[in-house]
N, C-alpha and C positions, 0 to 999 in steps of 0.2 A: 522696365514696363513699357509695353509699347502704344497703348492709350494715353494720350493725349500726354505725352513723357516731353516736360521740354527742353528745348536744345534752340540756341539762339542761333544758330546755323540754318537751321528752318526759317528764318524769318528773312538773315540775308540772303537766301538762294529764294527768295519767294520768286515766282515769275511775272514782274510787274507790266513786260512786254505782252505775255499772253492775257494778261487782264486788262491791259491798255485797248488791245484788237477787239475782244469782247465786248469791254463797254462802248466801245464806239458805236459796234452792232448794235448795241440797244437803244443807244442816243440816236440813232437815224432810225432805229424802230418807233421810239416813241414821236418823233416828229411824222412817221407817217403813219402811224395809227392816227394823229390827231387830226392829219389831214383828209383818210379814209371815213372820218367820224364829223368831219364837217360839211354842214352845207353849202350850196353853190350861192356865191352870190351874198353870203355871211347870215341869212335868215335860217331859224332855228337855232334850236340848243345844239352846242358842243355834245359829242358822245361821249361819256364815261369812262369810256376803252382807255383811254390812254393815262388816264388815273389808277387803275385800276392795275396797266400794264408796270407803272411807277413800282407802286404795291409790291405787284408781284417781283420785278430786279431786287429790291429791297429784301425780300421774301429768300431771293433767289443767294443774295449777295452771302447772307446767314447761312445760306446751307452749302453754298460754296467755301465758308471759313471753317465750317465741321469737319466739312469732307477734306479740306487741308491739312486740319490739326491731328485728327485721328489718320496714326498708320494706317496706311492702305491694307500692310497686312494683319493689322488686327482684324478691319474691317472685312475683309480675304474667309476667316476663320470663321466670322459670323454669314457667309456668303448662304448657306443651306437654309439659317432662318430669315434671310432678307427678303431670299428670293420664295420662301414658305408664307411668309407675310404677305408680301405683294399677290403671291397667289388667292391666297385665302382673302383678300380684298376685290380681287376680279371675279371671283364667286360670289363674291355678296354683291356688284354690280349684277350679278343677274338673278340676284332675289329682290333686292332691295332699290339699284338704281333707277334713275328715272332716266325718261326718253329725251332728246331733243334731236329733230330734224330726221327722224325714223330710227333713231343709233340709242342703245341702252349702254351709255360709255359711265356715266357719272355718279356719283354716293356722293352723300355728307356728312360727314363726320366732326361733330362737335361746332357743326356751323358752318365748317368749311370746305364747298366744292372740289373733291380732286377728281382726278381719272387715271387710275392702277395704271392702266394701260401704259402710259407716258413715262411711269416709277417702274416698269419692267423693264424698260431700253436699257436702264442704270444695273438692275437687278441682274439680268441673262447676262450679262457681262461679266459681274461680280462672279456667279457661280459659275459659268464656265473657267475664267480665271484659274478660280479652287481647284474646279476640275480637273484639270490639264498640270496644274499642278500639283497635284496628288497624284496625279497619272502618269508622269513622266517618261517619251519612249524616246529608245536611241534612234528608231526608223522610224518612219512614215507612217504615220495608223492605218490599219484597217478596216475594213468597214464593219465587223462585229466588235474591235474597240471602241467605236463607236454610236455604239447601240444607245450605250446610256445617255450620251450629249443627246443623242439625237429626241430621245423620250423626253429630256429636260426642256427642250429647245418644242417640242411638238404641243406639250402642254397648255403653255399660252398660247402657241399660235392659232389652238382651237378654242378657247377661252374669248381671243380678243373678235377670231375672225366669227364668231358667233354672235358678239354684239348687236349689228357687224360692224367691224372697223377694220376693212381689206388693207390701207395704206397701213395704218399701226403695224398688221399682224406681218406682212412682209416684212417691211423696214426690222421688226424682231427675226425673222427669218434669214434677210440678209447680213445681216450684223451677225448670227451665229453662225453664217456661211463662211463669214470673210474671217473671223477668227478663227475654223475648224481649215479653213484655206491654208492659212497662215502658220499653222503649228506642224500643218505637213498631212497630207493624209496620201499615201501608194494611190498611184495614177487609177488602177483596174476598179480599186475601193470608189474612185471619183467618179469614173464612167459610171458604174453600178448605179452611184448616189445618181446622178448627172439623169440617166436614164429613166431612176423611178423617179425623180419628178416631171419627168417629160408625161408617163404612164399616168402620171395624179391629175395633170390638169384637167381633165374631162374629170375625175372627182370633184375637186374642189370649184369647178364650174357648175354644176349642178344644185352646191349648196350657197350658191350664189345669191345676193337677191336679185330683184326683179332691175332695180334702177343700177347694181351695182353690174349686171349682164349689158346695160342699155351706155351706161359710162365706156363698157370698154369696146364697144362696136360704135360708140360714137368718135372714140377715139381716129379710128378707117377714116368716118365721114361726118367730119359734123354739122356740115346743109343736110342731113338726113334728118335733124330734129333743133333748125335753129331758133324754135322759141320756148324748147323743152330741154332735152338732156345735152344739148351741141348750145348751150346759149351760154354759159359759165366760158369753155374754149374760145367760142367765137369773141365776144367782148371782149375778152383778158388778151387777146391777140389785137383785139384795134388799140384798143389802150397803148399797148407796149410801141405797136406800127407808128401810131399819130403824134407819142414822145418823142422822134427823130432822133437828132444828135444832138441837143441838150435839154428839149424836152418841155412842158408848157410853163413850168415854173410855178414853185409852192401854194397850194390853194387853186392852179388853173386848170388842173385836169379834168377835163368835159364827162370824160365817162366814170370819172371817180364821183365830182361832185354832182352830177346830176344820175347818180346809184344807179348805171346801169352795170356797172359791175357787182357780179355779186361776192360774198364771202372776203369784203376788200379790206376787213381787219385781220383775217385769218389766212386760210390758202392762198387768196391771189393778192398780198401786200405787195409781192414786186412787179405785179402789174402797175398796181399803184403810182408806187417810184417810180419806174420806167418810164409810164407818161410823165409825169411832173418833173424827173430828174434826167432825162430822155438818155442815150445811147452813154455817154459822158459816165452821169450817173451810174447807171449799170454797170459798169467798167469796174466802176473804183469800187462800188459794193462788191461785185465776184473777188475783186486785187483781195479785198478784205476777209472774204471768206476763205478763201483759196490760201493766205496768209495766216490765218486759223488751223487748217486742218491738215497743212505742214508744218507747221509749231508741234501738234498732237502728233506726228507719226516721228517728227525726232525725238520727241521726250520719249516714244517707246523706242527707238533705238538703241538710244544712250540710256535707255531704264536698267539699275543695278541689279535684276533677275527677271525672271521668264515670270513670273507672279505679274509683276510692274509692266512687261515687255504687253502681255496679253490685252491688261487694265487697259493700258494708254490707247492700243492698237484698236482695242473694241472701240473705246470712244472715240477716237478719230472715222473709223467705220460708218457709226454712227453722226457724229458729222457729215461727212461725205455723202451716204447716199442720203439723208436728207435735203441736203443742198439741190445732190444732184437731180434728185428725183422731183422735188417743190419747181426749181427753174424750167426743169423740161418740161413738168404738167404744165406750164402757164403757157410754154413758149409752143406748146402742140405737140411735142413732140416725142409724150408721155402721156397715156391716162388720166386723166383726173383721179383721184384715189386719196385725195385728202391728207396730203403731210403738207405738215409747217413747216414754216422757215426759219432756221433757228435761229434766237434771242433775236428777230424780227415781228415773227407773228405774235398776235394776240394767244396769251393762253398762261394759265397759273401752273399748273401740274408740267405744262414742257419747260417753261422757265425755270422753275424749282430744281427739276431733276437735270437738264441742261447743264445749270451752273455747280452742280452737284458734280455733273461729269469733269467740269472746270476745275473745281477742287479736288479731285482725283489726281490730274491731270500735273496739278502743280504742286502734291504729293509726291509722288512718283519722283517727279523734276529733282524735290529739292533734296530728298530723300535718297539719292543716288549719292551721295555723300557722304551719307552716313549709315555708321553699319552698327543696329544694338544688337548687343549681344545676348 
């Protein structure tokens, strides 16, 4: 049986290096959520954030031992209702969720705050997975073999980017890029693909909103509007500047504690850092990340089938352009477009399903081992 069958082989091949690198992310997350959440000068209350952020590791920790214990391909089997779930969760975000910050991302459910959105990064992974393996070609896919990924993959992206949550709905876009990349698809199929989203963009610009049109022409210039949409870039750029090469040192960050930074528990935490832990710092946080997200793409290497090869490969994906994408919007040299940084930022639902992708991860790993029959 392949639920939760056990074999003490699982436990010696556990990957204690890749949850070593992990939790370290998060122990330097939680020291700078606390200091994002501090006042300057030690007057005022402590913010909550970093309680909360505990919580949620804790939270995250339990769904990373699930997603260990249970085969990945039993979990594989169930991929059409996980990812049936999480949908039918993003539609009730737009009956049911409430607003914050002009975005309809969030429901409650029995008390507790998630956001679908975040449990789909986990999900499109899952079912493409299935897919490709069900699907299996000796050559290169096509572009009408890919009709259905693509339906699968389109679904959310107009779900999440209706919210609106344009960084979410990408990051699920590129993450179904990089694995349809990845399994092969005939170069002509690529071009085709390549070209109709060049043809989309003037679509999907249109159902834009208003601040989310203003975000990406501030990106070009952002003295064009620096105490409205170019103020988030401009700050999170002195911060990082006036940390130097080691930086002002824990609790001294001028623009952290005297909040002229904004969203400096969520999007811009490596602002944060950077000032307080200056060039040094940032250094060894990337060494760290960067040491994550090649952990993730050997485990899909060495993964015992193309099932496992995909799993690993998505999440690693997923890793990567969140990194990449959260660094460059701070550093200017990306959009703003709202992605966290992983098992840095403040957030319940991307912790969860993060460490979720964790226990995937070292599934997969330990699992190449062993073959049930």
């Amino acid at each position: 049986m392949l639920f939760l069958k056990y074999d003490k082989r699982n436990y010696r091949d556990f990957d204690w290096a890749l949850l070593a690198i992990v939790l370290s992310i998060c122990a330097i997350g939680i020291i700078n959520i606390y200091s994002a959440g501090h006042s300057y000068g030690g007057a005022g209350e402590q913010s909550p954030f970093y309680i909360k952020q505990l919580l949620w590791i804790l939270l995250g920790l339990i769904a990373m031992i699930v997603a260990f214990l249970i085969d990945y391909r039993f979990l594989a089997r169930g991929a059409y209702v996980i990812f049936g779930i999480t949908i039918a969760l993003l539609l009730l975000v737009h009956l049911f969720g409430y607003t914050m910050h002009g975005s309809q991302r969030w429901i409650s459910i029995g008390g507790l705050v998630i956001q679908p959105s975040e449990l789909m990064k986990i999900a499109i992974i899952l079912v493409l997975a299935r897919y490709f393996e069900d699907h299996k070609s000796a050559k290169p896919y096509k572009l009408r073999q890919l009709f259905i990924p693509a339906l699968i993959v389109l679904l959310p992206f107009v779900l999440i980017l209706k919210q609106p949550d344009l960084g979410t709905a990408l990051v699920i876009l590129l993450i179904s890029a990089s694995v349809i990349f990845f399994i092969g698809v005939n170069w002509k199929s690529l071009l085709i693909a390549f070209s109709g989203v060049l043809l989309s963009v003037p679509i999907v610009w249109h159902f834009l909103k208003d601040y989310q049109k203003e975000r990406l022409i501030i990106f070009f210039n952002p003295e064009r509007d620096p105490l409205g949409a170019g103020y988030h870039i401009i700050q999170s750029m002195i911060a990082i500047g006036s940390g130097g090469l080691l930086g002002k040192g824990f609790l001294s960050g001028s623009q952290t504690q005297l909040k002229f930074l904004p969203e400096q528990q969520t999007d811009f935490v490596f602002s944060v850092f950077a000032e307080e832990w200056g060039f040094i710092g940032g250094f060894i946080l990337l060494i760290l990340f960067m040491s994550l997200i090649l952990w993730a793409f050997k485990i899909a290497l060495h993964a015992r089938d193309l099932l496992g090869t995909i799993i690993a490969f998505g999440i690693a994906s997923l890793l990567s352009w969140q990194v990449c994408i959260n660094i460059g919007m701070v550093l200017g040299v990306l959009p703003v477009v709202g992605i966290p940084l992983p098992f840095l930022s403040y957030g319940g639902s991307a912790m969860v399903s993060l460490m979720a992708g964790i226990g995937l991860l070292m599934n997969i790993n330990a699992r190449r081992f062993i073959m049930h029959k």
